[in-house]
N, C-alpha and C positions, 0 to 999 in steps of 0.2 A: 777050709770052708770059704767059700766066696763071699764080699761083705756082703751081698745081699740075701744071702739065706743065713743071716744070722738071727738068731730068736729074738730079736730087738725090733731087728728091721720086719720080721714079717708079722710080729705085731701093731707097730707102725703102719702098715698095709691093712692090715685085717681092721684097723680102728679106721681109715682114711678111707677104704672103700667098700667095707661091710656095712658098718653103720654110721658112719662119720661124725667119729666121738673127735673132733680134732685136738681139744683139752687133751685125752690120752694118749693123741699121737705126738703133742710135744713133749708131752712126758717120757714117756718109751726111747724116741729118740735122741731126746736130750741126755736121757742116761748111755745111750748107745757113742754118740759123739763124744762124751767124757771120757771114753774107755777109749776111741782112738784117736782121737784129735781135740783133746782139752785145749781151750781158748782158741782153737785156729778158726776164726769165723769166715772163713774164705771155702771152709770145707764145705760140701755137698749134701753132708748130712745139716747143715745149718738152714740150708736152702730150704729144705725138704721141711725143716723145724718151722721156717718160716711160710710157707703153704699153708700148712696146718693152723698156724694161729692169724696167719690173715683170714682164711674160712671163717676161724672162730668168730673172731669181729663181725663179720661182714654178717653171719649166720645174725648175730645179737644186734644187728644195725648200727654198730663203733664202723662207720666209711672211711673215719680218718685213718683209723688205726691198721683196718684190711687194708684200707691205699697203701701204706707203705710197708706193709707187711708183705704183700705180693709185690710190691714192686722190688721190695731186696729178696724176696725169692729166686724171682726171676733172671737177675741179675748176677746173683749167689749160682745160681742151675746152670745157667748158657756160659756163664765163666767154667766153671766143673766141667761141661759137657765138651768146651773147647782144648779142653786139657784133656781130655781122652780118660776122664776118672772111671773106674771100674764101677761106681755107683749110678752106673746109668744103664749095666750090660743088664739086660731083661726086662728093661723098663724102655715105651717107647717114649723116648726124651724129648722128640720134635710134639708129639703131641701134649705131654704137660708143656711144655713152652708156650704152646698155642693155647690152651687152655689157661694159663697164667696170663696169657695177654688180654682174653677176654674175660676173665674175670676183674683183671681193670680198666678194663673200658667199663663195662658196667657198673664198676663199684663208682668210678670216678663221675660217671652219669646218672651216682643216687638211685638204681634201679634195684629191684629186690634181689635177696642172696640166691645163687643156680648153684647148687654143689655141681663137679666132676671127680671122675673116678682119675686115680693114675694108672694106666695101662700097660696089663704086664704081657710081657713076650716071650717069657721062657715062662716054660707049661711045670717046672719043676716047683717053681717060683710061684705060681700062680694055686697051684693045687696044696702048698705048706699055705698059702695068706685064706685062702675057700675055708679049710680046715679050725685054722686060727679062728676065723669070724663066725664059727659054728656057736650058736648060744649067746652072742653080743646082744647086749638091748639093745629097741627098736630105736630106727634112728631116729622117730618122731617122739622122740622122750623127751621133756620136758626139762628133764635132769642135764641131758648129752650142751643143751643150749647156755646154761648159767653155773655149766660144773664148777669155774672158779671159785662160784662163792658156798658152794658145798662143800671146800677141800680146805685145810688149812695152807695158805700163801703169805708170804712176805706181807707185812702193812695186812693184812685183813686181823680180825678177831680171832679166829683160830689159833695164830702163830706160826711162824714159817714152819715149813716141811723140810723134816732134818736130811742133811745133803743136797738141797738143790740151791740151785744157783741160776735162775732162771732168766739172766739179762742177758742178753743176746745185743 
């Protein structure tokens, strides 16, 4: 199986560009990166982990936290991409780069949150994430924006969530 059609990763997709739950897309792929690359935070899936919860912020108006959240995305992705990672094959990579660049120009000019999709190129790939995102609640839920504090985490009231390990 290619890592990109793996059931993790086109979850990951189907939450980042169905309805951009990004809460569940660092979820998904955080468990996905445990399974191949525990602790290597240089890996590509980090990158990806990191888009996701900079959205998040930025979606909740935390500018500090999107600022540097997309900015080691970014940095995390174009290091992968220069390394020829297979986690880029069906994804156009020049444009989430571009897309990461201006989501911090904006974040870093306090201007409001623009979701983007990330852009897939292999139609295999594309037609497993359409499917995945069939029945996602709406991205305008109410719920998709303060999921953290609907879920039990580290430090909140709930009580952490057994097996994760969410520092990044």
């Amino acid at each position: 199986m290619h890592a990109l059609h793996h059931p993790l990763f086109i979850k990951f997709m189907a939450y980042f560009n169905g309805n951009q739950d990004y809460f569940e897309c660092h979820e998904v792929l955080e468990d996905y990166w445990n399974e191949v690359a525990p602790r290597d935070k240089s890996h590509p899936l980090v990158g990806y982990i990191l888009a996701a919860v900079g959205l998040y912020h930025w979606r909740r108006g935390n500018f500090a936290g999107a600022g540097k959240s997309v900015g080691k995305a970014r940095r995390n992705l174009a290091g992968a991409l220069a390394g020829n990672s297979p986690f880029f094959d069906g994804i156009d990579a020049d444009r989430l780069l571009r897309s990461l660049d201006e989501a911090a120009c904006r974040i870093e000019a306090g201007r409001s949150f623009v979701p983007f999709e990330i852009a897939v190129t292999d139609p295999l790939l594309e037609k497993s994430v359409k499917l995945a995102a069939r029945g996602l609640e709406g991205k305008d839920s109410p719920s998709l924006i303060h999921k953290h504090m609907l879920r039990g985490r580290p430090g909140m009231s709930a009580g952490p969530k057994k097996g994760r390990d969410s520092r990044h």
